[in-house]
N, CA and C atoms as an extended XYZ file, in Angstrom:
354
Properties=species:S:1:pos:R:3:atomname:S:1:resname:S:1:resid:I:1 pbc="F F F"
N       -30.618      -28.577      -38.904 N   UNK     1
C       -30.618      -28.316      -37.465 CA  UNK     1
C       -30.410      -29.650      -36.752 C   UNK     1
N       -29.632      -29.737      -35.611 N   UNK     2
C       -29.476      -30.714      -35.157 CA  UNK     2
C       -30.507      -31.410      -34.414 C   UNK     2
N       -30.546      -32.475      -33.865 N   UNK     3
C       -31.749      -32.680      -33.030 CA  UNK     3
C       -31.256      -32.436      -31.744 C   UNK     3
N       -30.247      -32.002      -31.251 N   UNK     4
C       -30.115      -31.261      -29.435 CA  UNK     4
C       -30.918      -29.862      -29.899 C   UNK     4
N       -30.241      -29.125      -30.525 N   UNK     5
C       -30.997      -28.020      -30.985 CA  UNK     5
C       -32.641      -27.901      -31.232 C   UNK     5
N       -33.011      -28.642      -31.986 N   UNK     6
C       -34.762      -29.041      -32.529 CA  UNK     6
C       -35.382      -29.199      -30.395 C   UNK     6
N       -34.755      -29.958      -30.268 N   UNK     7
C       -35.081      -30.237      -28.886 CA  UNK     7
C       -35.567      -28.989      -28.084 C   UNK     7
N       -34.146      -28.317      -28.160 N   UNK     8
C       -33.586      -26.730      -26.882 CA  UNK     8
C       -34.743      -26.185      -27.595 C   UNK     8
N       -35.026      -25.913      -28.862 N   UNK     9
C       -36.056      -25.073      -29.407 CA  UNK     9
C       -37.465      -25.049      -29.017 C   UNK     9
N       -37.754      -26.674      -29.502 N   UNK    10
C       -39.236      -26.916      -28.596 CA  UNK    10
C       -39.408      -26.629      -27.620 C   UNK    10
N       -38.690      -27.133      -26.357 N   UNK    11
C       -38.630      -26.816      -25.345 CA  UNK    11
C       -38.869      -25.122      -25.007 C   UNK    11
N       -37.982      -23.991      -25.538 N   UNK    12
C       -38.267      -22.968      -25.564 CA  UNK    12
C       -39.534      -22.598      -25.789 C   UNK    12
N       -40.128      -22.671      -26.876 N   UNK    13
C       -41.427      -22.671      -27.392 CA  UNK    13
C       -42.539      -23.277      -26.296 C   UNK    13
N       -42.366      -24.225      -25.859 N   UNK    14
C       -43.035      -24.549      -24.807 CA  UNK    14
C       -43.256      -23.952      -23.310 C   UNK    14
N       -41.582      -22.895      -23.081 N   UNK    15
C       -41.614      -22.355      -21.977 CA  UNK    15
C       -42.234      -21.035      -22.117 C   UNK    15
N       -42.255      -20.283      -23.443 N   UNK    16
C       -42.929      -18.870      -23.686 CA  UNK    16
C       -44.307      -19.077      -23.686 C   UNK    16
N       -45.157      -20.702      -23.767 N   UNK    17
C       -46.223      -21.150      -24.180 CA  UNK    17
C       -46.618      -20.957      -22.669 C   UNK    17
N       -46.341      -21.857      -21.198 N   UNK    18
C       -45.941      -21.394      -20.047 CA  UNK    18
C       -45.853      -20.196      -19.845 C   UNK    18
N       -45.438      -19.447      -20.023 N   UNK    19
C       -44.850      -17.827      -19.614 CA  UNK    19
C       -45.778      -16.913      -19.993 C   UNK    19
N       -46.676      -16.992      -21.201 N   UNK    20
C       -47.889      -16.283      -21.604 CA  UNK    20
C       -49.000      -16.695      -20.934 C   UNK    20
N       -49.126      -18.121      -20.355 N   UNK    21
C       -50.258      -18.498      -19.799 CA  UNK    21
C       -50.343      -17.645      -18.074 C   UNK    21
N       -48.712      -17.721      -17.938 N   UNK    22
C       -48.917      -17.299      -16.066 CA  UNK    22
C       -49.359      -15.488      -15.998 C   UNK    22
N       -48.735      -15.229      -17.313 N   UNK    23
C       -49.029      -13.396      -17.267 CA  UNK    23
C       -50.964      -13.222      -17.657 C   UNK    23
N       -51.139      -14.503      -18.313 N   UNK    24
C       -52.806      -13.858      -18.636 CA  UNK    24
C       -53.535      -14.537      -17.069 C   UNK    24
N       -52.885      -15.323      -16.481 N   UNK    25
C       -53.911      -15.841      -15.457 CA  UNK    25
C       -53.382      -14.226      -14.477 C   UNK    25
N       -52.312      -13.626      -14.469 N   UNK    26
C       -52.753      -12.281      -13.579 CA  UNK    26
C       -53.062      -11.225      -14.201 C   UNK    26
N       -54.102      -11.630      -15.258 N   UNK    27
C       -54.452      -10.583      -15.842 CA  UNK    27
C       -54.041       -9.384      -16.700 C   UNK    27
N       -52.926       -9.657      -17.342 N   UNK    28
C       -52.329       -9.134      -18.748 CA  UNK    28
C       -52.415       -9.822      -20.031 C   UNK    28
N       -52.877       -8.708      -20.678 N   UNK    29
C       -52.878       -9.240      -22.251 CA  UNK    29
C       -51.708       -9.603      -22.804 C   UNK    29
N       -51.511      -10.727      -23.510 N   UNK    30
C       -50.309      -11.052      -24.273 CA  UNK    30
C       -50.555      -10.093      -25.582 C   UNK    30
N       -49.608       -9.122      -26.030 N   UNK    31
C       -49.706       -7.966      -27.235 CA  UNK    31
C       -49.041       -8.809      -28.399 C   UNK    31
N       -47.602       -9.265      -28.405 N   UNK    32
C       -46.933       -9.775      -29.518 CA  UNK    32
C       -46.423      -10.774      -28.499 C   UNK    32
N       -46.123      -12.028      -29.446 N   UNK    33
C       -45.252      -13.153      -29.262 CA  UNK    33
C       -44.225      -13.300      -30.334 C   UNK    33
N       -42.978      -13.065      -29.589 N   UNK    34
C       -41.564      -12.958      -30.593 CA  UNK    34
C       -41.581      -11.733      -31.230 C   UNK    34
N       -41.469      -10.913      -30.679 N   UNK    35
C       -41.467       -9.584      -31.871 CA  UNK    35
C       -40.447       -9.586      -32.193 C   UNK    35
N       -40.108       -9.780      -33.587 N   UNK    36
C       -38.590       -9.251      -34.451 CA  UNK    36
C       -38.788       -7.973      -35.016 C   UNK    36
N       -37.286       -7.499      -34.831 N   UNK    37
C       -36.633       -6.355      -35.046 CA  UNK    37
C       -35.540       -6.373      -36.113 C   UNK    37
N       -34.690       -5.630      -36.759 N   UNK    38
C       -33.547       -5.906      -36.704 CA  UNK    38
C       -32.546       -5.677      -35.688 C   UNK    38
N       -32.649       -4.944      -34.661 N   UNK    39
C       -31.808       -5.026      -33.470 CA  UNK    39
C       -31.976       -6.241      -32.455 C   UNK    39
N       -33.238       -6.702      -32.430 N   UNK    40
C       -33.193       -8.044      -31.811 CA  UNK    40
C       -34.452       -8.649      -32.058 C   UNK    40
N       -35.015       -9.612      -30.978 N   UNK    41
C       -36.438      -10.269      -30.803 CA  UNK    41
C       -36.561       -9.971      -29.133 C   UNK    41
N       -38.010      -10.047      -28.793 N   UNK    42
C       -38.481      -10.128      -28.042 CA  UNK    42
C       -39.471      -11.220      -27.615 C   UNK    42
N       -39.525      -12.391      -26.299 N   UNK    43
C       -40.313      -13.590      -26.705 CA  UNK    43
C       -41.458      -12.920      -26.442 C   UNK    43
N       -42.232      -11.888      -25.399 N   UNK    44
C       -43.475      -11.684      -24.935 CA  UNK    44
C       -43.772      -10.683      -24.393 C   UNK    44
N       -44.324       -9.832      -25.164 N   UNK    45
C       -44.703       -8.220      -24.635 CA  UNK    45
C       -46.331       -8.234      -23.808 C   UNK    45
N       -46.319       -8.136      -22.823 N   UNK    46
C       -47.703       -8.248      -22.129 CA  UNK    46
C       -48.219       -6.626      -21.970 C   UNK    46
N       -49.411       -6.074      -21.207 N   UNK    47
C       -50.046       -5.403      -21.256 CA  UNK    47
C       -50.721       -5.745      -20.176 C   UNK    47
N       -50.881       -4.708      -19.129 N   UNK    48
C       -52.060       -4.916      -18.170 CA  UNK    48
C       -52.136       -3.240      -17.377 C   UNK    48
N       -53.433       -2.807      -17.579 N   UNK    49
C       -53.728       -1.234      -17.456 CA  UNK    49
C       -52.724       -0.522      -18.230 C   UNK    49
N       -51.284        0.513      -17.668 N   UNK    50
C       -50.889        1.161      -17.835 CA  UNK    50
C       -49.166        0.790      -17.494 C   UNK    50
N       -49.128       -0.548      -17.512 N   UNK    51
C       -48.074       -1.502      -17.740 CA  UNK    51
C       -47.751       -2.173      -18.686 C   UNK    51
N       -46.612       -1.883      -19.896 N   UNK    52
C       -46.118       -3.079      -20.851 CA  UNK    52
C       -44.728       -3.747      -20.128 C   UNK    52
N       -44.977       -4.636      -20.143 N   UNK    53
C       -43.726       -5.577      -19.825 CA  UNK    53
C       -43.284       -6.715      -21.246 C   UNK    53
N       -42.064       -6.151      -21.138 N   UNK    54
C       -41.174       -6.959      -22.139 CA  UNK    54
C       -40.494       -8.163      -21.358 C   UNK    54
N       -40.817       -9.229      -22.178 N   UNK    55
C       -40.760      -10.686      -21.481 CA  UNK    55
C       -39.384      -11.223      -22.065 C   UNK    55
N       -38.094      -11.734      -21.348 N   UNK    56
C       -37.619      -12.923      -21.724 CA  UNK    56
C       -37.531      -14.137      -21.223 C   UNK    56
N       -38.036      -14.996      -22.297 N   UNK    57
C       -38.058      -16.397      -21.323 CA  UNK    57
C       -36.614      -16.965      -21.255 C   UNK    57
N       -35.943      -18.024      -20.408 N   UNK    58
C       -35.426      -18.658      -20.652 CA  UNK    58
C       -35.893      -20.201      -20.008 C   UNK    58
N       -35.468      -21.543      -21.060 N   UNK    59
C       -35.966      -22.567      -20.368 CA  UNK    59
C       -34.446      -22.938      -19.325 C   UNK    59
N       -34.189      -22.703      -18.440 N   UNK    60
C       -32.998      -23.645      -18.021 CA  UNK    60
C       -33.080      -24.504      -16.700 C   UNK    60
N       -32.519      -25.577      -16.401 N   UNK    61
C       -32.365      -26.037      -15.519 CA  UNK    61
C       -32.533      -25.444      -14.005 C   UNK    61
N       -31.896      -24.112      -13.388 N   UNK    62
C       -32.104      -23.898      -12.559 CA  UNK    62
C       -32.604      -22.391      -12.875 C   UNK    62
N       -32.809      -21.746      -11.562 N   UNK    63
C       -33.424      -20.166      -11.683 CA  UNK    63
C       -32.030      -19.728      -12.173 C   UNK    63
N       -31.080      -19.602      -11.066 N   UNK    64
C       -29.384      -18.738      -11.310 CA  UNK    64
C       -29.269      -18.689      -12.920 C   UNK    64
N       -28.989      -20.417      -13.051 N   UNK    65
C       -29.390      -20.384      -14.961 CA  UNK    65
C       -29.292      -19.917      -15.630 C   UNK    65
N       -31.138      -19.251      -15.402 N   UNK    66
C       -31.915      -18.828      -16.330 CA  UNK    66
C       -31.440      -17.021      -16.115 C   UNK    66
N       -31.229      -16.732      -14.966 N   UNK    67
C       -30.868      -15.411      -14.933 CA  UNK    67
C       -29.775      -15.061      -15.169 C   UNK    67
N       -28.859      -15.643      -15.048 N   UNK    68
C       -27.135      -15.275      -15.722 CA  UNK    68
C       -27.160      -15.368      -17.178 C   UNK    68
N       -28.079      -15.991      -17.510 N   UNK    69
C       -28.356      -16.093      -19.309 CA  UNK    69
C       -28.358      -14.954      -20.178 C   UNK    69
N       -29.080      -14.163      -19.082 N   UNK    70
C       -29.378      -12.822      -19.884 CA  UNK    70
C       -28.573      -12.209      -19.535 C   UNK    70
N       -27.085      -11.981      -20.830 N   UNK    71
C       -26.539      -10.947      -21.202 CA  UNK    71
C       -26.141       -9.811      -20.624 C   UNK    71
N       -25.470       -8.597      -20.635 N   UNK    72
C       -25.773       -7.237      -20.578 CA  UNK    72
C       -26.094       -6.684      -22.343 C   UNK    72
N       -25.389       -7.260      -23.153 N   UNK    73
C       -25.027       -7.416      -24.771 CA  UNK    73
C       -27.019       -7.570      -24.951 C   UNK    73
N       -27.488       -9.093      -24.524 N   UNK    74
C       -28.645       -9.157      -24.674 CA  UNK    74
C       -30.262       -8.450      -24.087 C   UNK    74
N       -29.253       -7.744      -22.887 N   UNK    75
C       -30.586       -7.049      -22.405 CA  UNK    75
C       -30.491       -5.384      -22.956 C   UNK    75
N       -29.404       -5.352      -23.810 N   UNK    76
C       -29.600       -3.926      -24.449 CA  UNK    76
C       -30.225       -4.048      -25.983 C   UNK    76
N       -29.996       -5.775      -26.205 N   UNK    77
C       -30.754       -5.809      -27.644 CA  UNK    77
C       -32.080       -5.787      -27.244 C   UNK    77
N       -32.980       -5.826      -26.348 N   UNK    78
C       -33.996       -6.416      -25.818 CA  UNK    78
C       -34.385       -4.613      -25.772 C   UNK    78
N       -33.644       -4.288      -25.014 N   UNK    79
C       -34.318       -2.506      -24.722 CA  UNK    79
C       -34.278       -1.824      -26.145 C   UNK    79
N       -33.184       -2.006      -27.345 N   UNK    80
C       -33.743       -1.630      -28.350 CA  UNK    80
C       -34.514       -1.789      -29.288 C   UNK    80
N       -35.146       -3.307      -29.001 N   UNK    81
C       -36.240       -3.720      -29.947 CA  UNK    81
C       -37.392       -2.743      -29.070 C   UNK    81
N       -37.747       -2.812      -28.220 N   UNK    82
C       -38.614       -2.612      -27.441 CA  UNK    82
C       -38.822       -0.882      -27.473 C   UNK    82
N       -37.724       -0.180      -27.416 N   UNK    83
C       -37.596        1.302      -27.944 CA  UNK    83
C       -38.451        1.452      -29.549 C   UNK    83
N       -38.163        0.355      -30.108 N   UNK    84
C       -38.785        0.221      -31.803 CA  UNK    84
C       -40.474       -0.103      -31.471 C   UNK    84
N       -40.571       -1.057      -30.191 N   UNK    85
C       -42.063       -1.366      -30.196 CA  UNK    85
C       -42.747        0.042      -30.181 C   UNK    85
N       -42.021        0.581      -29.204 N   UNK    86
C       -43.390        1.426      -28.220 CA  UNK    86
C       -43.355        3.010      -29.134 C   UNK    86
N       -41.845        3.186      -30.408 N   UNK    87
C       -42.205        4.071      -31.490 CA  UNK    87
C       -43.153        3.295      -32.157 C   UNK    87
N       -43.263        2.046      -32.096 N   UNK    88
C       -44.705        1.585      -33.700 CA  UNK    88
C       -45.999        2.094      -32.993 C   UNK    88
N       -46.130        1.609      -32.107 N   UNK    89
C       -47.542        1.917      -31.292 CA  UNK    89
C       -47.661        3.153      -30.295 C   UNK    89
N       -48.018        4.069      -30.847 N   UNK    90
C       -47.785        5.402      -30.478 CA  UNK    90
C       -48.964        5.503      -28.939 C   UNK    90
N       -49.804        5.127      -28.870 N   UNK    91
C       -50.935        5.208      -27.979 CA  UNK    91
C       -50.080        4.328      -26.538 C   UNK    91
N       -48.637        3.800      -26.318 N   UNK    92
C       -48.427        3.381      -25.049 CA  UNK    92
C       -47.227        4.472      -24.842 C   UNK    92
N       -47.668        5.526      -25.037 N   UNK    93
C       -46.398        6.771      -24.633 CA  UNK    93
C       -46.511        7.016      -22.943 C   UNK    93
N       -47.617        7.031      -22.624 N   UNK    94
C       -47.763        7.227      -20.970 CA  UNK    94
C       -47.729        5.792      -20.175 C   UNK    94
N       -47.605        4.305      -21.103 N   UNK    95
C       -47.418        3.768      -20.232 CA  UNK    95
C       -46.015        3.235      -19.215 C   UNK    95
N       -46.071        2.694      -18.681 N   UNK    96
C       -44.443        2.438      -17.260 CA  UNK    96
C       -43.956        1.226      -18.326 C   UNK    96
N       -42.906        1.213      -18.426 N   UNK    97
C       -42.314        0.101      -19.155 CA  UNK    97
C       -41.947       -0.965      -17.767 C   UNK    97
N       -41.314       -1.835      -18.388 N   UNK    98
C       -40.903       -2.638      -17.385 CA  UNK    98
C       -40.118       -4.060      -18.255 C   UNK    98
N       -39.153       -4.882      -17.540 N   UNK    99
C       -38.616       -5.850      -18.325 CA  UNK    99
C       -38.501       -6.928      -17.265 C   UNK    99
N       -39.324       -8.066      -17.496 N   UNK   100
C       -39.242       -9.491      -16.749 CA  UNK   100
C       -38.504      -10.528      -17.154 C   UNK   100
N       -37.654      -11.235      -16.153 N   UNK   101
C       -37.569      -12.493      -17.140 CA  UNK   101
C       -38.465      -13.613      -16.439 C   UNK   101
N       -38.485      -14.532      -17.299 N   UNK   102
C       -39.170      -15.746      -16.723 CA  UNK   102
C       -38.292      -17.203      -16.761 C   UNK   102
N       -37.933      -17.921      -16.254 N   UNK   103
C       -37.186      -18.626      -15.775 CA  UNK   103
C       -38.395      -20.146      -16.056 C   UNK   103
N       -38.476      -20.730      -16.895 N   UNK   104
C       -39.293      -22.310      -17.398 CA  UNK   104
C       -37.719      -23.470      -17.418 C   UNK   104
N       -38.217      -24.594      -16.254 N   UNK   105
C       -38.114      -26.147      -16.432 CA  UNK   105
C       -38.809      -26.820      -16.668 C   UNK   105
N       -38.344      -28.050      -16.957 N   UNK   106
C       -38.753      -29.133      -17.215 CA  UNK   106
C       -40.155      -29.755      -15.413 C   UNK   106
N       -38.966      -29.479      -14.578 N   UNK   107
C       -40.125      -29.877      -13.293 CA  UNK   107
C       -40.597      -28.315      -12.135 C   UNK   107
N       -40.585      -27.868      -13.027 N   UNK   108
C       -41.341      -26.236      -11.987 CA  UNK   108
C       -42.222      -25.222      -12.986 C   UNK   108
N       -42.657      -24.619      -11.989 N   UNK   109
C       -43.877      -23.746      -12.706 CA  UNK   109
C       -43.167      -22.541      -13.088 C   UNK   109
N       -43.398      -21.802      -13.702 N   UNK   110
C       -42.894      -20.176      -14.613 CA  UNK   110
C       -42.049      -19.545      -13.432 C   UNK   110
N       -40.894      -19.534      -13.435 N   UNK   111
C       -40.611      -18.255      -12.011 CA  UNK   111
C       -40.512      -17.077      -12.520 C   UNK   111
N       -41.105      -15.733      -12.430 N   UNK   112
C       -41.204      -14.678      -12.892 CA  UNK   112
C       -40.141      -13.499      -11.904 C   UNK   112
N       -39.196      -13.134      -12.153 N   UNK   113
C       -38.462      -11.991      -11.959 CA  UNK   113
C       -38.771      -10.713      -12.658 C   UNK   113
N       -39.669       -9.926      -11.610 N   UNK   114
C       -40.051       -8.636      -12.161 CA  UNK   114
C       -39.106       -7.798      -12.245 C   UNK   114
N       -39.418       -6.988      -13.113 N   UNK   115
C       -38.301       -5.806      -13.068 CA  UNK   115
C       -36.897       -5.966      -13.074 C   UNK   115
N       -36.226       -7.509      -13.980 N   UNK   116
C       -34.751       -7.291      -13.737 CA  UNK   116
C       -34.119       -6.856      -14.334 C   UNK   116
N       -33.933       -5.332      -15.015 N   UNK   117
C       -32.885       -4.620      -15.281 CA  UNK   117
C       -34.041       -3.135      -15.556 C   UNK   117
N       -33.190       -2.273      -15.380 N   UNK   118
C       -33.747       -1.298      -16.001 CA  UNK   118
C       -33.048       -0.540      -17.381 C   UNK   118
């Protein structure tokens, strides 16, 4: 692995590290971190009452960034891992799904975009 790469990685790791901390300070449980699939991964499935939200982080430079990042290709791998979560765990059948991204730099705090795609 290269070291730009080793870098982009940490960094990532550091922004989902960020991104789990801002969802438990409003009071959601972090459920899985990185859930793999074979249809995809997921960085952060939270939980709070009768809400799961499927998390993607991205670390980038600006918000626009971080939100043009995500795919249409990637936000359907994201809805089919997540179709696989909520068949493993049969007890969140009544809950509201939902899909956030979170947007981590280097000089700003977590920006959280609720609900961007359905």
């Amino acid at each position: 692995m290269s070291e730009k790469r080793r870098k982009a990685e940490a960094a990532g790791r550091r922004g989902e590290g960020w991104a789990a901390l801002a969802y438990r300070l409003r009071g959601y449980r972090i459920l899985e971190k990185r859930f793999k699939t074979k249809i995809g991964e997921i960085d952060l499935i939270a939980r709070r009452k009768d809400v799961i939200v499927f998390i993607e982080v991205k670390h980038r430079a600006s918000i626009d960034a971080g939100v043009y990042s995500v795919t249409p290709a990637q936000s359907r791998r994201i809805d089919g891992a997540a179709n696989l979560f909520m068949a493993k765990y049969r007890g969140n059948d009544h809950c509201e799904r939902r899909n956030d991204i979170v947007i981590t730099g280097a000089s700003r705090l977590p920006h959280i975009i609720k609900d961007a795609w359905r």
